[in-house]
Every structure is written in C-alpha cells, then in structure tokens.
Residue frames relative to the residue before (quaternion, step in Angstrom):
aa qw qx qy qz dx dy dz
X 1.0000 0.0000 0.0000 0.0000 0.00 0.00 0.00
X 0.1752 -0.8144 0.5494 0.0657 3.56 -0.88 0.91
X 0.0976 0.8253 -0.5533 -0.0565 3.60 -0.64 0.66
X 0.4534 -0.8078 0.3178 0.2020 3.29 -1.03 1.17
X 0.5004 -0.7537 0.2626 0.3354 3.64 -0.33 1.59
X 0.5837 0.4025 -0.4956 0.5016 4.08 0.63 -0.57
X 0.6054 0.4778 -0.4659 0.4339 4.04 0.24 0.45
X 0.8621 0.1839 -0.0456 0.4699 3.65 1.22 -0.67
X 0.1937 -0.8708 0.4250 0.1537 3.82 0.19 1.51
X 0.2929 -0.8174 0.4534 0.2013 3.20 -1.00 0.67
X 0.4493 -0.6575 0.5168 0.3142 4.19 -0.91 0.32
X 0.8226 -0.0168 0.0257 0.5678 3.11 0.32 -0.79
X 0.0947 -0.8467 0.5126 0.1063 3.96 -1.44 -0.26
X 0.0006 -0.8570 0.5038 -0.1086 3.52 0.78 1.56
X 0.4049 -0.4257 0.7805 0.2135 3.50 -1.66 1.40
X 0.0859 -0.5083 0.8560 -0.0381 2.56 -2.58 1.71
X 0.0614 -0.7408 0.6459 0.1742 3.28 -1.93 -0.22
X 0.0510 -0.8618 0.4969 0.0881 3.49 0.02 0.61
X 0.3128 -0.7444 0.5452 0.2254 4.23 -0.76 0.39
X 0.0813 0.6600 -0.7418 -0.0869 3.81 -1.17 -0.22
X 0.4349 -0.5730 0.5785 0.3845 3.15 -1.84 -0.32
X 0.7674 0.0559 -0.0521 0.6366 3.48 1.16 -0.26
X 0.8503 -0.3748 0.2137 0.3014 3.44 -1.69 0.83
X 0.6076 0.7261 -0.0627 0.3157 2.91 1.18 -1.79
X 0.7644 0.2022 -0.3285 0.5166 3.32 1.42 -0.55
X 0.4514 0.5168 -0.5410 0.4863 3.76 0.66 1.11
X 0.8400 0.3112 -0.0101 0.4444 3.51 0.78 -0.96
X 0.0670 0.8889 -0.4412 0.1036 3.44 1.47 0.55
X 0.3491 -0.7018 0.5757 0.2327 3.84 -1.24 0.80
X 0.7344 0.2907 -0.1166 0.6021 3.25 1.34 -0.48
X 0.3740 -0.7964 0.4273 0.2078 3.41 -0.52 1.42
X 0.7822 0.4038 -0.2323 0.4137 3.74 1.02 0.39
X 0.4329 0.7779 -0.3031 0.3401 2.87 1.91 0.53
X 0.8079 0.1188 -0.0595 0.5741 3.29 1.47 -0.47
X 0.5364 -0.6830 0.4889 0.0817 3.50 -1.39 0.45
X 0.2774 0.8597 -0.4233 0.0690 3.74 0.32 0.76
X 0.0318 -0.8155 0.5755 0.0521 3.25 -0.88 1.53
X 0.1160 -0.8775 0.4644 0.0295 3.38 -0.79 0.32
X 0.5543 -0.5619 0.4583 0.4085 4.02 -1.06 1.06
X 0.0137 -0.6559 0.7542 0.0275 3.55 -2.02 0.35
X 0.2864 -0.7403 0.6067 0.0427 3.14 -0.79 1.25
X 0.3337 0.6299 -0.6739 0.1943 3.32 -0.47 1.12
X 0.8310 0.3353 -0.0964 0.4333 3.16 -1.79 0.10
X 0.5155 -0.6224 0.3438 0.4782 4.24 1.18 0.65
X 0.8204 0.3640 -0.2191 0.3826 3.40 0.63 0.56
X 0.7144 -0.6026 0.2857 0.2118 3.59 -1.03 0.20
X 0.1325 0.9388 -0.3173 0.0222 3.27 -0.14 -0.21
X 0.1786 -0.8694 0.3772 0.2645 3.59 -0.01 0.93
X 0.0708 0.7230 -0.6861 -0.0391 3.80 -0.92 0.30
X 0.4237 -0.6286 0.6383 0.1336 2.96 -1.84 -0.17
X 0.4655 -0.7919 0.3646 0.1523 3.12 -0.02 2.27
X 0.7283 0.3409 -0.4657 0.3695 3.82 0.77 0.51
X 0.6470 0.5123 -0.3697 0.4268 3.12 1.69 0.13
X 0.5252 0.6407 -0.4430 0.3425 3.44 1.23 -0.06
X 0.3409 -0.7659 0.4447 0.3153 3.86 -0.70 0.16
X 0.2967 0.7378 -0.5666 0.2159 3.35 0.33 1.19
X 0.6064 -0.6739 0.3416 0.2480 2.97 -1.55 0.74
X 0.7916 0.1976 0.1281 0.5638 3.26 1.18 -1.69
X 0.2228 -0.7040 0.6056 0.2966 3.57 -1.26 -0.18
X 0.2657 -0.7488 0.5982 0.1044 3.53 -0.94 0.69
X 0.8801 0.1883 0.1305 0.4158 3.46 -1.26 0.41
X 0.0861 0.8191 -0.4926 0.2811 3.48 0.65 0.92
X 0.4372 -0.7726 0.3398 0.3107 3.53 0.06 1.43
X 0.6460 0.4804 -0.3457 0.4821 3.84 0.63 -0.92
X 0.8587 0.1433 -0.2254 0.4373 3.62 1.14 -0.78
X 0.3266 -0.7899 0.4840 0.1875 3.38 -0.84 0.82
X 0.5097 0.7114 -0.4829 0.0296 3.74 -0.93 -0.12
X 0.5215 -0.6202 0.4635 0.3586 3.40 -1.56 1.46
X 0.9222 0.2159 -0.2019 0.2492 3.89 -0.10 -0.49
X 0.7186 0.1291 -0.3276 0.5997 3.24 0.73 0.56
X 0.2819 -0.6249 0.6910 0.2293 3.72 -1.84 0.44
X 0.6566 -0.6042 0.4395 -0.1029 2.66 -2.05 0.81
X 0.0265 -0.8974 0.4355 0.0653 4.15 -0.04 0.95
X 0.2937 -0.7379 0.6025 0.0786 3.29 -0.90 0.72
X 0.2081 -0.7363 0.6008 0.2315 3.74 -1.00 0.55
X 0.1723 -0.7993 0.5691 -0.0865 3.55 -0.50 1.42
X 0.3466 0.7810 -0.5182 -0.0373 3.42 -0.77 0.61
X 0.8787 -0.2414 0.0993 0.3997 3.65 -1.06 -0.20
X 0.1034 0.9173 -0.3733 -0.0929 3.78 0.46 0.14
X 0.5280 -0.7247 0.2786 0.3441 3.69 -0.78 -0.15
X 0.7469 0.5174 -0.1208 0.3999 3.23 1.23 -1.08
X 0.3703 -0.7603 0.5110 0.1536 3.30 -0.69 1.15
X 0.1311 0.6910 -0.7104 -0.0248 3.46 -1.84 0.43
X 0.2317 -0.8463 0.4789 -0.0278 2.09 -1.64 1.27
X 0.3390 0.7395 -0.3332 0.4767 3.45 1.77 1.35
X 0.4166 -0.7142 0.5272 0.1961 3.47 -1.15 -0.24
X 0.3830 0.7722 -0.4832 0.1532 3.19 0.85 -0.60
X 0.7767 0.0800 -0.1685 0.6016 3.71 0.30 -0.98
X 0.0372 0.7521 -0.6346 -0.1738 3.17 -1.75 -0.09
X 0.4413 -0.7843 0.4298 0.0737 3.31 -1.58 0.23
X 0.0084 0.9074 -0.4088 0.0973 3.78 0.14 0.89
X 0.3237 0.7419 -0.5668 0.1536 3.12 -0.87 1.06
X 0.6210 -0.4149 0.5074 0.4298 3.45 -1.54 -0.91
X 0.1385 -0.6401 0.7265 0.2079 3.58 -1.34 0.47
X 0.0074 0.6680 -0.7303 -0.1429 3.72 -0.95 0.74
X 0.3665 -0.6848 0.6297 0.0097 2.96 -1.97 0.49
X 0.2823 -0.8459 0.4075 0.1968 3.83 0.78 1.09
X 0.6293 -0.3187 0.5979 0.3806 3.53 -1.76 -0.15
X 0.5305 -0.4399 0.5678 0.4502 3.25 -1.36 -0.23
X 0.6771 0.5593 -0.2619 0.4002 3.79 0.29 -0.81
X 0.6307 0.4797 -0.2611 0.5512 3.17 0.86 -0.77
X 0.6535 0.5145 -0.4258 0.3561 3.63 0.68 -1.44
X 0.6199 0.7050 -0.2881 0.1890 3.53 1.32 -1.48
X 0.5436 0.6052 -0.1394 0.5646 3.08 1.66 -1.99
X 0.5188 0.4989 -0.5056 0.4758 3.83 0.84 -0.56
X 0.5897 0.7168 -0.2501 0.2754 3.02 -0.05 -2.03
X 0.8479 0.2457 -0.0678 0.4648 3.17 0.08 -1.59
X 0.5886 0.6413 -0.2640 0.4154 3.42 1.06 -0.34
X 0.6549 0.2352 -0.1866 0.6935 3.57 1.26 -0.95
X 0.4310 0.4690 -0.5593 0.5305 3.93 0.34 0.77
X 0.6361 0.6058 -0.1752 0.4447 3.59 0.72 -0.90
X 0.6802 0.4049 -0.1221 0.5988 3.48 0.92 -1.41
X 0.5819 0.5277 -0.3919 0.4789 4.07 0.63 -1.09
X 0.9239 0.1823 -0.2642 0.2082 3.76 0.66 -0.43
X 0.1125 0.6666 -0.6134 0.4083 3.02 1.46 1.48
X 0.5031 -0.6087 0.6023 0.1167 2.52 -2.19 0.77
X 0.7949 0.0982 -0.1514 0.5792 3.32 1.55 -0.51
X 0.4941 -0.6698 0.3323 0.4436 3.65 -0.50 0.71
X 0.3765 -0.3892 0.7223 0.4301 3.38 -1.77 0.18
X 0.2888 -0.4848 0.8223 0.0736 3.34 -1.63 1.75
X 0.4233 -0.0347 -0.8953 -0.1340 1.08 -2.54 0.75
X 0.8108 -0.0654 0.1074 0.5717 3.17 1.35 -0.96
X 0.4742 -0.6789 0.5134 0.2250 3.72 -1.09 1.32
X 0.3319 0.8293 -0.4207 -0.1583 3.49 -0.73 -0.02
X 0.1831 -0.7289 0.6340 0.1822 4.06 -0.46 0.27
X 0.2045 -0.6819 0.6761 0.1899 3.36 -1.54 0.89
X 0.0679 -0.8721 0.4313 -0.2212 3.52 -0.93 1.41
X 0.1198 -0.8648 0.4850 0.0495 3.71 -0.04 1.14
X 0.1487 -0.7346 0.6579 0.0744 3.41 -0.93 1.42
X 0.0949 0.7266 -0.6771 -0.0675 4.09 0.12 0.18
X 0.4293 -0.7754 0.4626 -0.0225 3.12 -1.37 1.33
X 0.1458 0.8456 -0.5088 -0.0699 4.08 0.14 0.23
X 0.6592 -0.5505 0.1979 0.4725 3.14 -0.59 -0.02
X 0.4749 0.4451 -0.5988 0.4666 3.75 0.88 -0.72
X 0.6065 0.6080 -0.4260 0.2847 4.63 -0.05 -0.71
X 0.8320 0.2146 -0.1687 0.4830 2.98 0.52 -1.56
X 0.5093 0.5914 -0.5085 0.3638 3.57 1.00 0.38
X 0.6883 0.4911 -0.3610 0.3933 3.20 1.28 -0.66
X 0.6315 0.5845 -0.2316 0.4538 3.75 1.47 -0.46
X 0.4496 0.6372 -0.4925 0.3863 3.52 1.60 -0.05
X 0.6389 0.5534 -0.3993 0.3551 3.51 0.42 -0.67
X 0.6414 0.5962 -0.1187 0.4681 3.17 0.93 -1.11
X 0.6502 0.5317 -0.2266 0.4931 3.80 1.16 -0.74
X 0.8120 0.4415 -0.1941 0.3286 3.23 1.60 -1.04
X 0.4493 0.6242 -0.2670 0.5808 2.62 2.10 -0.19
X 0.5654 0.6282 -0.2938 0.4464 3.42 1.03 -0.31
X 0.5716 0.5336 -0.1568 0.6034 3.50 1.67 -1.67
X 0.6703 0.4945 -0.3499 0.4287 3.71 0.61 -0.49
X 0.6845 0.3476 -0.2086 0.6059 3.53 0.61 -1.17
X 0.6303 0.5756 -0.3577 0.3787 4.21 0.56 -0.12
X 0.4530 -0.6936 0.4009 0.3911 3.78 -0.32 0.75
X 0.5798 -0.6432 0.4028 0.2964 3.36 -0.40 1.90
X 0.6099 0.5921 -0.2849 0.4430 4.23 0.50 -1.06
X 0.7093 0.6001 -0.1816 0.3221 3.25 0.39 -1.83
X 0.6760 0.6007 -0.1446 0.4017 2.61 1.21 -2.45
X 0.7618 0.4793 -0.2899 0.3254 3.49 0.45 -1.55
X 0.5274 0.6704 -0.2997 0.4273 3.86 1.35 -0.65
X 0.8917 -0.1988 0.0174 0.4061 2.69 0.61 -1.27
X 0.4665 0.6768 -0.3191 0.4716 3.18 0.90 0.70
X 0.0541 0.8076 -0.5860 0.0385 3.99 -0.62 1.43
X 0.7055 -0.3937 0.4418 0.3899 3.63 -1.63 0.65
X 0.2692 -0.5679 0.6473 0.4314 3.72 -1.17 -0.12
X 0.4307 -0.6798 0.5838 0.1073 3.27 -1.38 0.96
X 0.0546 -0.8188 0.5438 -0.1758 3.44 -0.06 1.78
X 0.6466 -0.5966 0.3254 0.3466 3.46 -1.05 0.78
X 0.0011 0.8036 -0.5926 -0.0560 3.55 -0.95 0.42
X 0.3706 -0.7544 0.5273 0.1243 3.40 -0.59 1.04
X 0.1171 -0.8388 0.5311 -0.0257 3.43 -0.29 1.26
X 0.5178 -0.5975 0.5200 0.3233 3.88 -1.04 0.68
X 0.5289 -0.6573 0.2606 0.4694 3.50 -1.28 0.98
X 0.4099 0.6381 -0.6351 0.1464 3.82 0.64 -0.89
X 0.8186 0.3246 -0.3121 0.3566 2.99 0.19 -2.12
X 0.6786 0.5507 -0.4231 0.2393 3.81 0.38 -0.65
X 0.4343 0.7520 -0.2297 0.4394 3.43 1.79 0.01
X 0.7525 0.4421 0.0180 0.4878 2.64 1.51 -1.48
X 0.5191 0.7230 -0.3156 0.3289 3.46 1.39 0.23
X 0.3186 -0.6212 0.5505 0.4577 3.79 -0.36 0.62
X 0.8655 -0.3503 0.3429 0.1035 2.95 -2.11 0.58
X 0.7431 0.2204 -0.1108 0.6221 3.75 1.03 -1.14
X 0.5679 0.5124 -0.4627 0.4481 3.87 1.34 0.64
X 0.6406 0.3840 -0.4158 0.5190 3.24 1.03 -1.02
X 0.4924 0.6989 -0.3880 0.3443 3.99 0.53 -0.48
X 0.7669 0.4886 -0.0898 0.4063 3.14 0.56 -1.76
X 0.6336 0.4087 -0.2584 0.6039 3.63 0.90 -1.60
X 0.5598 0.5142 -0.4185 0.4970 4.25 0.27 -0.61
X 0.7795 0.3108 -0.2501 0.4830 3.89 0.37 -0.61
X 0.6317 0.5586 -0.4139 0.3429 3.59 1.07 -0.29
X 0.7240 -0.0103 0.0419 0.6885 3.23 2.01 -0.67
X 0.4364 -0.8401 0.3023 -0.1116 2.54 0.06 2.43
X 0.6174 0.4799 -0.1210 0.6115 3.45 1.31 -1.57
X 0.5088 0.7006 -0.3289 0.3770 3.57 0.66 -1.09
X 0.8531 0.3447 -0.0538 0.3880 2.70 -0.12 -2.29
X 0.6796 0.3908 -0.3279 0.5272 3.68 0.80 -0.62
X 0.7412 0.3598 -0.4135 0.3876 3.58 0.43 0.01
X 0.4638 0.6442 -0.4032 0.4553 3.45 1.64 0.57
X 0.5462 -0.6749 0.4512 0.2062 3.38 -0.30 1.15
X 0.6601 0.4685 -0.2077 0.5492 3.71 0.96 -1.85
X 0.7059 0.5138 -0.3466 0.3427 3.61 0.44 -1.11
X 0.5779 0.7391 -0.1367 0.3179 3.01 1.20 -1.34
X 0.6897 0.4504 -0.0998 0.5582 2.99 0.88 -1.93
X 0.7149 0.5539 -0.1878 0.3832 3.50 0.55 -0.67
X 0.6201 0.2392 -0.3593 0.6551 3.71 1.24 -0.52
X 0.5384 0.5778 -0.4858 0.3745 3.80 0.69 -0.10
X 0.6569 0.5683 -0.3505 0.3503 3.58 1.16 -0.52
X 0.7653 0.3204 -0.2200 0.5130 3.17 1.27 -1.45
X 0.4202 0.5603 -0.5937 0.3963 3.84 0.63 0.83
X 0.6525 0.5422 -0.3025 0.4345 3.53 1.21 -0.91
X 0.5101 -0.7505 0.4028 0.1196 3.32 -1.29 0.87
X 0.8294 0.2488 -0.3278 0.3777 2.67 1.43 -0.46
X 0.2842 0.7574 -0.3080 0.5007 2.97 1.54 0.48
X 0.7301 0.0632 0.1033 0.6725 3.98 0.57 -1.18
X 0.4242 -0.7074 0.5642 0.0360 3.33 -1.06 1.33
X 0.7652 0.1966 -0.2552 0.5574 3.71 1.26 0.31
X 0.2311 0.8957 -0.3762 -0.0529 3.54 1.25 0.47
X 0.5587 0.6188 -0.4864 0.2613 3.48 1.99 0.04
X 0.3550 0.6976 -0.5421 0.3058 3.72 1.77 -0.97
X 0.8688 0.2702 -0.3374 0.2414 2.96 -0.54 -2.17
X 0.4224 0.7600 -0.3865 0.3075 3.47 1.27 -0.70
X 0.6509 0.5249 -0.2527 0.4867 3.39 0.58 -1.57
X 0.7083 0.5152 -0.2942 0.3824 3.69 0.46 -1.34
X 0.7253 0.5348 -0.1830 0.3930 3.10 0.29 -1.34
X 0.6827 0.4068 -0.3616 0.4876 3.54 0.96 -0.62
X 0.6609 0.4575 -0.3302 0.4947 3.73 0.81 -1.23
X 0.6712 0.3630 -0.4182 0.4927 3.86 0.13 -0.12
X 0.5181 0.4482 -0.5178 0.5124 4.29 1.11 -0.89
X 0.7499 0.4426 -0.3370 0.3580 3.74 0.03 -1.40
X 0.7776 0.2910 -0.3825 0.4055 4.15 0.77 -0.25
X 0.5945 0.4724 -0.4975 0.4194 3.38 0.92 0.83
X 0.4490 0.5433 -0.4809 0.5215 3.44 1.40 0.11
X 0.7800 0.3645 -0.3715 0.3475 3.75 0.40 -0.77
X 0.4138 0.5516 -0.4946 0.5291 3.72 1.48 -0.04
X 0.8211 0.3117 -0.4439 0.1778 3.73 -0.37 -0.39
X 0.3129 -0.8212 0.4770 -0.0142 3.52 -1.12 0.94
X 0.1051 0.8519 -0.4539 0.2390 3.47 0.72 1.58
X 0.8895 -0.1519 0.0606 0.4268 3.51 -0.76 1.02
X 0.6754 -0.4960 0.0289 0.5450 3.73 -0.02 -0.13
X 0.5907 0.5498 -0.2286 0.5446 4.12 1.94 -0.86
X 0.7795 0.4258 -0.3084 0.3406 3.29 0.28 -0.73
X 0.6049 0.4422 -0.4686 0.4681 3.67 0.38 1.30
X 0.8361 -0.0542 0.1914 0.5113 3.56 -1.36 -0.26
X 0.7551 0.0691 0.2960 0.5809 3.05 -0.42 -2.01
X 0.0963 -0.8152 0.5601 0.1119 3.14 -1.03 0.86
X 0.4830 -0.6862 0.5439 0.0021 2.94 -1.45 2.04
X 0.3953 -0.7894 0.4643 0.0709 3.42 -0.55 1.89
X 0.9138 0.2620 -0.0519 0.3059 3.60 1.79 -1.02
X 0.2230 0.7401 -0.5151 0.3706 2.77 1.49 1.09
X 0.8191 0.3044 -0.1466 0.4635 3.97 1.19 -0.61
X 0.5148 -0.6094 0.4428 0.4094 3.65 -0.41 0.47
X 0.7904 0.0564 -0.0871 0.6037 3.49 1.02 -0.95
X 0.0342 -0.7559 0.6525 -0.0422 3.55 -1.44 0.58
X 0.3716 -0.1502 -0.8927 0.2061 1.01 -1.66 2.05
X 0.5542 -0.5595 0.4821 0.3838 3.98 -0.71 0.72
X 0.8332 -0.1188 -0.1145 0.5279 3.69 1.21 -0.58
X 0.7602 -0.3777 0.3138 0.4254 3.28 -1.67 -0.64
X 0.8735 0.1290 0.0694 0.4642 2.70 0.48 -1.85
X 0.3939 0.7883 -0.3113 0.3557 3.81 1.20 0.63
X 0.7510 -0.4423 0.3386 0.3546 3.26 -1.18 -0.47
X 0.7102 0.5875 -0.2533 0.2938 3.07 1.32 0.01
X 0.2359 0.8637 -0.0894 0.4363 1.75 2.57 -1.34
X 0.9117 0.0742 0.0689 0.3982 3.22 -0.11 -1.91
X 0.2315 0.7229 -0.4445 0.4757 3.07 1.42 1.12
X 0.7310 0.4583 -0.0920 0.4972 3.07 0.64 -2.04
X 0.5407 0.6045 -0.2829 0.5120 3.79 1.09 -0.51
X 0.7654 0.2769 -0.1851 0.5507 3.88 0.70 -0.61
X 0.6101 0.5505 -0.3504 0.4494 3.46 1.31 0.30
X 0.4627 0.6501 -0.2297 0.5573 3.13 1.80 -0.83
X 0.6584 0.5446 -0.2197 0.4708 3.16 0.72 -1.69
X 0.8686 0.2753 -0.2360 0.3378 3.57 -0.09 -1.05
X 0.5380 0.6269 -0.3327 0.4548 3.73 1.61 -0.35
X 0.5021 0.5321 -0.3779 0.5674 3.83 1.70 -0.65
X 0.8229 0.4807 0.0336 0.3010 3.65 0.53 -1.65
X 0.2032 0.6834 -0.6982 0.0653 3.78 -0.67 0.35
X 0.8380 0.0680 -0.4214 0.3400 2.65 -2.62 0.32
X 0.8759 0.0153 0.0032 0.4823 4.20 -0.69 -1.00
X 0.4381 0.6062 -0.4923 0.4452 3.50 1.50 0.13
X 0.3741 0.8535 -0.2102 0.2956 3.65 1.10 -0.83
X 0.8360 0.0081 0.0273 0.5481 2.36 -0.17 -1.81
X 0.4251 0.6129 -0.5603 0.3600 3.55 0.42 1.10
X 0.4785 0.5630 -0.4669 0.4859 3.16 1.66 -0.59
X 0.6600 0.6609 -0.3082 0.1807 2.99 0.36 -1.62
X 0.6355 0.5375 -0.1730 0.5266 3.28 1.10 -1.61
X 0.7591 0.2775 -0.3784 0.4513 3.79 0.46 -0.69
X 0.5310 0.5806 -0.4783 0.3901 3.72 0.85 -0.25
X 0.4295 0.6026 -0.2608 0.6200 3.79 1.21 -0.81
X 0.7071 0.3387 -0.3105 0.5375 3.93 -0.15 -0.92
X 0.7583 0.2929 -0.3918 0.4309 3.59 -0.18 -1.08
X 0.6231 0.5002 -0.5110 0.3170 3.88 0.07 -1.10
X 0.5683 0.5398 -0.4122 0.4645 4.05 1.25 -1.10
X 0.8873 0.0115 -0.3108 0.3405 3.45 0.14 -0.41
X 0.3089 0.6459 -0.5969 0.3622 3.41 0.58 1.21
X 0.7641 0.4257 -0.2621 0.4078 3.34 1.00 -0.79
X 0.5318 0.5213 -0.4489 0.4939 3.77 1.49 0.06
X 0.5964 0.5856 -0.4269 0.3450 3.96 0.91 -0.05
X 0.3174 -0.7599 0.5556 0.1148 3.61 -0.66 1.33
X 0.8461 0.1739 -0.1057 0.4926 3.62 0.74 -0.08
X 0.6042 -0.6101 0.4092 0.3086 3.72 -0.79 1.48
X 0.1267 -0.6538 0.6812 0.3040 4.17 -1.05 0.44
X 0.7765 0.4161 -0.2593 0.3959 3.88 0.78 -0.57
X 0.7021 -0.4824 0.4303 0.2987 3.03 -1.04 1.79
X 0.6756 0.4372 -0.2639 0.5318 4.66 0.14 -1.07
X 0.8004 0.3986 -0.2169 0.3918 3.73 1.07 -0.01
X 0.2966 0.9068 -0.2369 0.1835 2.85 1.91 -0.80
X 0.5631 0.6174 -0.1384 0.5316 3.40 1.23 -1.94
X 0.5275 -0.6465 0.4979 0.2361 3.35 -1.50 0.84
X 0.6789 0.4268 -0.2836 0.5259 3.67 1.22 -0.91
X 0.5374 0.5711 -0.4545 0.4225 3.78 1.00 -0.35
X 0.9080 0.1299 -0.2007 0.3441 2.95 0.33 -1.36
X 0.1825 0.8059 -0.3727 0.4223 3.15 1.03 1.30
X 0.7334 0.3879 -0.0022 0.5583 2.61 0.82 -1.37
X 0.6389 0.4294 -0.3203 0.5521 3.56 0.90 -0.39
X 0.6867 0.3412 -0.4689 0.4383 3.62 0.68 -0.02
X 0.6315 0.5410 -0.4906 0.2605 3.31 0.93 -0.47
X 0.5801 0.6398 -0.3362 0.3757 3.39 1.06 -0.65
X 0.5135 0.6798 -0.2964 0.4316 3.16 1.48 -1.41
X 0.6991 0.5697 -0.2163 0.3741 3.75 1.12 -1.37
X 0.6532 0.6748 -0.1573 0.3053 2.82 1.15 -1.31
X 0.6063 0.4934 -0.1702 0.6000 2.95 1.22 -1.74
X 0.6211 0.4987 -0.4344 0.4205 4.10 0.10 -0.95
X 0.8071 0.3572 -0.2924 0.3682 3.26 0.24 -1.38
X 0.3944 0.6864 -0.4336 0.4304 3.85 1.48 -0.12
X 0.6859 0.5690 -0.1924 0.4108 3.22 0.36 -1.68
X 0.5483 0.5928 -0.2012 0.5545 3.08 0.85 -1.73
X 0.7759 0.3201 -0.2602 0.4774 3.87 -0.17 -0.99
X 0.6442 0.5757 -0.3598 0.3523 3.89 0.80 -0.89
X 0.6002 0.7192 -0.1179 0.3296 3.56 1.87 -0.93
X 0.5546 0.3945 -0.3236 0.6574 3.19 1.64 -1.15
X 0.7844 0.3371 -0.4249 0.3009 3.70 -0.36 -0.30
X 0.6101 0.5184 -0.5429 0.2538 3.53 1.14 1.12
C-alpha cells in the first residue's frame, strides 16, 4: 500500500538497519517463525529495538524499494528465531505521524482491509503482538510443530524455541550461579517477582547474613535491573530521557502509564537525596493500581492490543521497581 507523503505529516524521521541470514526473516510465511531486531539511530547513537515494539507509524525508503513520492509499510511483528549472519539487510526511515495524520492513517487502512485484492505493490497493517509468558507458553506447542514440518538442518542453524518462563523448585533455584539466576529474573521480570521461590531466593543472597558476598550480587543485579529500565521505550516519559516529539500530545494519556510515568519525573526533578525515593515509592503505588484496571479510561488505549500492551509494560516496570527494592 502506498500513501502519498504531502497528505501525511511526520514528527520525527529515524534511519534503521536491520540484518538476517536470509529474506525470510523480513518477509516470513509464518508469523512466528522468526525474530527481527534492528539498530535506530537517534539522538548520535544506536540502539537496538524490536520494530513491533517501537511506536512508529510508517516505513520510509526501504532499500530494495526506492521512491521520490510516496513511502512504504511493512507489517513487523514479534518473532522467535534468532540470527546471527548478515547476509541480507534492511534500511530505511521510521516516521512517526501527527495525531491527524495517524487518524487519516487509521481510516485509510480500514479502507484497504476491505479489498478483496491488495493495492500491489504491497499490502500492509501495522500490528503489536507483545508476548508474556502465559502467550508464548501457549505458542510453544505450536513452534514445535513448526520444527517438525521445517528442514531439520536449516532449522538447527538458525532457528531457536521461544524461551518461556518456567517455574523451577527451590533446590534447583538455590543452586543457580549468580549471573543465571540474574539473567533468567530479567528475561521475565513480572514472572520472577511474582514467583514466591524466585523471590525468596534473591532475597537471600541480598542478605548478609545469609550470603557472605551479598554486596557483589547486589551490585549486579541492580546495574543490569537499572539497564533494562533504560531499554524500555513507552509513549513519550516512560524511557531514559523523555522524548516530547514522537506524540502530538504528551502525556499520550490521562490516566495511563504515561500519565504516571511523567508523574515520577516531575517528582524526582522537584526532589533529591530521600525526596527520591518517595518518588520512587509512589511511582510503585500507581503502576500497582494501574495494573488491577481491566478496562482502558483513555480513548489511545481503548483497543485490545493497545491496552495490552500498556499493561504489559505497566508489569514490566512494577516488577523492575520491585527488583530495584531488595537491593536497598
């Protein structure tokens, strides 16, 4: 689908590059077959994300396709399989509309969804699958059945299980080195803190008397909790540095996550040394009862996959906090 740009304004406009060993993971027949992550240049620097978690609007300029007056969309979503080659690659622009513009989208690819045949060159829908574990546990079956019907060779190169939580008994969780129990905890943040065993278990080696080096694991555990807080990228507050122009309006809402993002940013720019961590503590309070709400108050949440996706993040960020706590 092609839409012509002096019809659709853009906020911002960020060079990507993305790698595969083969075509297949840009263009996948099977929407869980592969796993694309890819570099954004913003701000003098790189960054990795994952092009279904990023909130752009559009793709520009797509290296295979070229064209002066209109840009170009791909449908991109969460995948499983990893690579670790170059062979192909992908380049373009990520643009990031007005609100107005997003609308005219909106209504435009509502329009397109009921053709019977696509407007070629190319059909696309922009679409968030975020994955937790109760999801990708339910898709594991499925994946292997995939691995079965997949050329057994191929598969093993380059092709991996999705990696889904697994609730282990305490022995073995006792028994973990130090950067495993770390590592799996951060792969599934929400998980791990709502795991009782897990729980009990980094609570043990924070304790002194209990673990005879509790500042090490300490030390770790925060500097890896504190760089996966700075990887996440929610609405315009909820990251590192917060980016005023990716949205027309900020906060994106009222009563959301962004909402109460922007609220602990306020908080901590008024506040230092024990002023802080009061922020801290009420940012913690609101995310608890954002996540007990079964239904969106802001119109930008409304959608099932929006506000989906906003709780997962919502989780994420709790169970961060939540992890940043035992190591005071």
């Amino acid at each position: 689908m092609t839409l012509e740009k002096k019809n659709y304004q853009t906020t911002k406009r960020l060079p990507f590059i993305g790698s595969s060993c083969g075509s297949g993971n840009f263009f996948p027949n099977d929407l869980y077959s592969s796993y694309a992550l890819i570099k954004i240049w913003e701000d003098g620097e790189f960054r990795i994300s994952n092009l279904s978690r990023e909130p752009f609007d559009a793709i520009e300029d797509l290296r295979i396709y070229q064209s002066p007056d209109h840009f170009w969309m791909l449908s991109f979503v969460p995948f499983f399989s990893r690579y670790d080659c170059d062979k192909y690659h992908i380049t373009g622009y990520l643009l990031y509309l007005d609100e107005t513009s997003k609308q005219k989208l909106t209504a435009k690819l509502q329009t397109e969804r009921t053709k019977t045949q696509p407007d070629l060159p190319m059909m696309v829908v922009r679409e968030y699958f975020l994955m937790d574990a109760d999801i990708l546990s339910q898709k594991k079956e499925k994946q292997k059945e995939i691995e079965r019907e997949t050329n057994s060779r191929y598969h093993r190169e380059s092709m991996l299980l999705p990696k889904v939580w697994n609730p282990k008994p305490k022995s073995e969780i006792a028994s973990m080195t130090q950067e495993k129990l770390i590592d799996y905890c951060l792969e599934f943040p929400y998980e791990c803190v709502t795991d009782s065993n897990y729980l009990k278990e980094i609570q043990i080696r924070n304790n002194q008397k209990q673990n005879p080096n509790p500042s090490d694991f300490s030390s770790v555990l925060l500097t890896k909790t504190e760089n996966i807080t700075n990887q996440i990228y929610f609405g315009c507050y909820c990251r590192k540095k917060p980016d005023l122009s990716i949205y027309s309006f900020c906060p994106i809402d009222t009563f959301g996550l962004d909402s109460v993002c922007k609220s602990k940013n306020d908080c901590l720019e008024k506040t230092n040394g024990e002023g802080q961590k009061l922020c801290h503590k009420k940012f913690k309070e609101d995310l608890s009862i954002l996540l007990k709400t079964k239904e969106s108050k802001d119109t930008i949440h409304k959608e099932k996959d929006n506000f989906e996706r906003m709780i997962f993040y919502t989780k994420k960020l709790w169970a961060l906090e939540t992890l940043k706590e035992l190591n005071k």
